[in-house]
C-alpha positions in Angstrom: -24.6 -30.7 9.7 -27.7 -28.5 10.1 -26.9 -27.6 13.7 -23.7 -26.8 12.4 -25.4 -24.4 9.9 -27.5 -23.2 12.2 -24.2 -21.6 14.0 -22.5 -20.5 11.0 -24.5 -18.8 9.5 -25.9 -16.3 11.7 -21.7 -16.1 12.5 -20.6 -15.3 9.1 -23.8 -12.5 8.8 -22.3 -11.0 12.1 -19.1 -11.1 10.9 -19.5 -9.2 7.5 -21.7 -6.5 9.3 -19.2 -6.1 12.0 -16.4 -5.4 9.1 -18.6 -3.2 7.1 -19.1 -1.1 10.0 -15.7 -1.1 10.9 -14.7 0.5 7.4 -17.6 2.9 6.8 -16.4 5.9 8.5 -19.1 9.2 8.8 -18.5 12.2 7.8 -19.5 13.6 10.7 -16.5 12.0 12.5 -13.8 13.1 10.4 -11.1 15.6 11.9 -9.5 18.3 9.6 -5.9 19.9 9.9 -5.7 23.6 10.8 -8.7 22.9 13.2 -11.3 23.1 9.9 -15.1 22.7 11.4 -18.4 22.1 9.2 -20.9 22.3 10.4 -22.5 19.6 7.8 -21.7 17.2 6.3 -23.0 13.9 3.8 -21.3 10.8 2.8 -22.0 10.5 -0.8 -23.1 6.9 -2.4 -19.9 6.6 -5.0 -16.4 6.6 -5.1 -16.0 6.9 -1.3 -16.3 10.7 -1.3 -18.1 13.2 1.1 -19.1 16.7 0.7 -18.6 19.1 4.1 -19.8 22.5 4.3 -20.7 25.3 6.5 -23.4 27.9 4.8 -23.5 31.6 5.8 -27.0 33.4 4.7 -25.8 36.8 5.0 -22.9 36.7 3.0 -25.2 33.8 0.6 -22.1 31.6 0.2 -21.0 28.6 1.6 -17.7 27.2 3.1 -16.7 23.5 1.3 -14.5 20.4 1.8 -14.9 17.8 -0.6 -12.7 14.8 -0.3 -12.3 11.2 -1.7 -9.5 8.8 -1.9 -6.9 9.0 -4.3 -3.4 8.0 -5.3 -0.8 10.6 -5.6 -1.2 10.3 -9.5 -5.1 10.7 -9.8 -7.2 13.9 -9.7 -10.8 14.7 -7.9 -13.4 17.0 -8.8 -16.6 18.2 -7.0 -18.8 20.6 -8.7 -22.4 22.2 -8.8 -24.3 22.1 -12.0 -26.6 25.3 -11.7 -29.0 24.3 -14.9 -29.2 20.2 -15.0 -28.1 17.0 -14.1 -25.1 15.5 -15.8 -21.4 16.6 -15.9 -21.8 19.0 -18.6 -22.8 22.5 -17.6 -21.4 21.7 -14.5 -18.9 24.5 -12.6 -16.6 22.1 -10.4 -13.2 22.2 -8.8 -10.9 20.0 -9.9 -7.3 18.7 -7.7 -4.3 16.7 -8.5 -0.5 16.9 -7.9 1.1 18.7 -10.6 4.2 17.8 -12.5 6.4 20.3 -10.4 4.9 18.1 -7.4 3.0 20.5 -5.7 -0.6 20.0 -5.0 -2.7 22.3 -7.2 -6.4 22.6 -7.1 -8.1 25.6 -9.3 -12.1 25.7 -10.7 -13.1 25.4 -14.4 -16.2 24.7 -16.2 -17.3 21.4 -18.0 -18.9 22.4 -20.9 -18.7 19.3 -23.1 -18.1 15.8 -22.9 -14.2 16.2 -23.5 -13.5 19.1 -21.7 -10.1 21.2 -21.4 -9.8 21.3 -17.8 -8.1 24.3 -18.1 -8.3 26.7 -15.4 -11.4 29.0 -15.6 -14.0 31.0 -14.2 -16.9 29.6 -13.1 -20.3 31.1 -13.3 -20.6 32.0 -10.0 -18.0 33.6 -7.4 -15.2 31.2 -6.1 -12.5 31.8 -4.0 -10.3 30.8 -1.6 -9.8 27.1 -3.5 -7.1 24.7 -2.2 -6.2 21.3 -1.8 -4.4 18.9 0.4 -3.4 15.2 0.5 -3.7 13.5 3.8 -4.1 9.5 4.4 -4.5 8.7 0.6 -7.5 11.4 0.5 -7.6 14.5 -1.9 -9.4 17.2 -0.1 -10.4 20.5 -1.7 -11.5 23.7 -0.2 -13.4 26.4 -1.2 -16.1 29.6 -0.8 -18.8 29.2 -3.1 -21.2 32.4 -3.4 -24.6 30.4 -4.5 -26.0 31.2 -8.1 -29.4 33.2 -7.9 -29.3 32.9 -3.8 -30.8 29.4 -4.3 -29.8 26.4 -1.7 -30.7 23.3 -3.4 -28.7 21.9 -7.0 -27.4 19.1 -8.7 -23.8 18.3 -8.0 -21.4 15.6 -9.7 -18.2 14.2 -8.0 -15.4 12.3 -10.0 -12.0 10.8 -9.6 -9.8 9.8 -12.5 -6.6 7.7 -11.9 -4.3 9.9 -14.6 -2.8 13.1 -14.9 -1.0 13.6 -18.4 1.0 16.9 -19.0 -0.6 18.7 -16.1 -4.2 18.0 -17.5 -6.5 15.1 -15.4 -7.4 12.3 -17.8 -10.6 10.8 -18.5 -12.3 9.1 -16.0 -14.0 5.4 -16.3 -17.4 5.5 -18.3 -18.8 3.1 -16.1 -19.7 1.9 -12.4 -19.5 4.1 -9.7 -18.0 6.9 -11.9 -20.9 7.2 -14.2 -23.6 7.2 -11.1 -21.2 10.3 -8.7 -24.1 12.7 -9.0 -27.2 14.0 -7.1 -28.9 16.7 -5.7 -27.1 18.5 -2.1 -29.2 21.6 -0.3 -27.1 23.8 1.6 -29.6 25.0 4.0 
């Protein structure tokens, strides 16, 4: 019995690596449509999302793709929070298919624990922001010009599984969506 758990084992280890690995695709080798390049890119820790970007220091913006998986009756939302660490004060961009069935994907500001969602300026320049929906992923696009020239802030992500009346419900309180945020540097 021991030689036989000798084998096993170090099998069954194998085994689970080998699937992990086989699941965890990079950033760094995912392919956008329309021939999209970034030149960066991170895998964030929760919710299965990444962040892609190119940065331009003459114009002081940067060029982003956020995706994370999704159903076609969930919303995603990336966003930079210019003056702390949580989700409110954050500026973020926010996707989901509306009730006409068209992707939409517009910015707006979080300034409260129950926020409207509404479209909205953000504190910053934005422009260019779209979405698509490809392989059960949300991706959203968009220019950023960086608050007060600075490369380095805190940045939450979020997913929700509900969109009610055109306006993304409220997320899970706990797990993963309670820990989607960090600090990203876009130099």
């Amino acid at each position: 019995m021991a030689s036989q758990l000798k084998f096993v084992l170090p099998l069954s280890i194998l085994a689970i690596c080998f699937l992990y690995s086989c699941n965890a695709d990079s950033c760094s080798s995912y392919t956008f449509s329309d021939n999209r390049v970034y030149s960066s890119c991170t895998d964030l820790p929760h919710l299965g999302a990444a962040l892609h970007y190119n940065q331009s220091s003459s114009t002081k913006s940067i060029d982003i793709a956020f995706r994370a998986p999704q159903s076609n009756t969930g919303w995603v939302a990336w966003g930079l929070n210019p003056k702390g660490s949580s989700m409110v004060g954050s500026q973020v961009l926010v996707a989901f298919f509306h009730s006409n069935g068209t992707l939409v994907a517009y910015p707006t500001q979080l300034d409260s624990y129950s926020p409207s969602m509404a479209p909205g300026d953000l504190t910053f320049p934005v422009s260019l922001v779209s979405a698509e929906y490809v392989k059960k992923e949300m991706i959203i696009y968009a220019t950023l010009g960086l608050p007060d020239s600075k490369t380095k802030f805190n940045h939450v992500w979020q997913a929700g599984s509900t969109v009610t009346g055109d306006v993304p419900g409220v997320h899970p309180t706990s797990g993963e969506n309670v820990l989607s945020k960090g600090t990203v540097d876009f130099q």
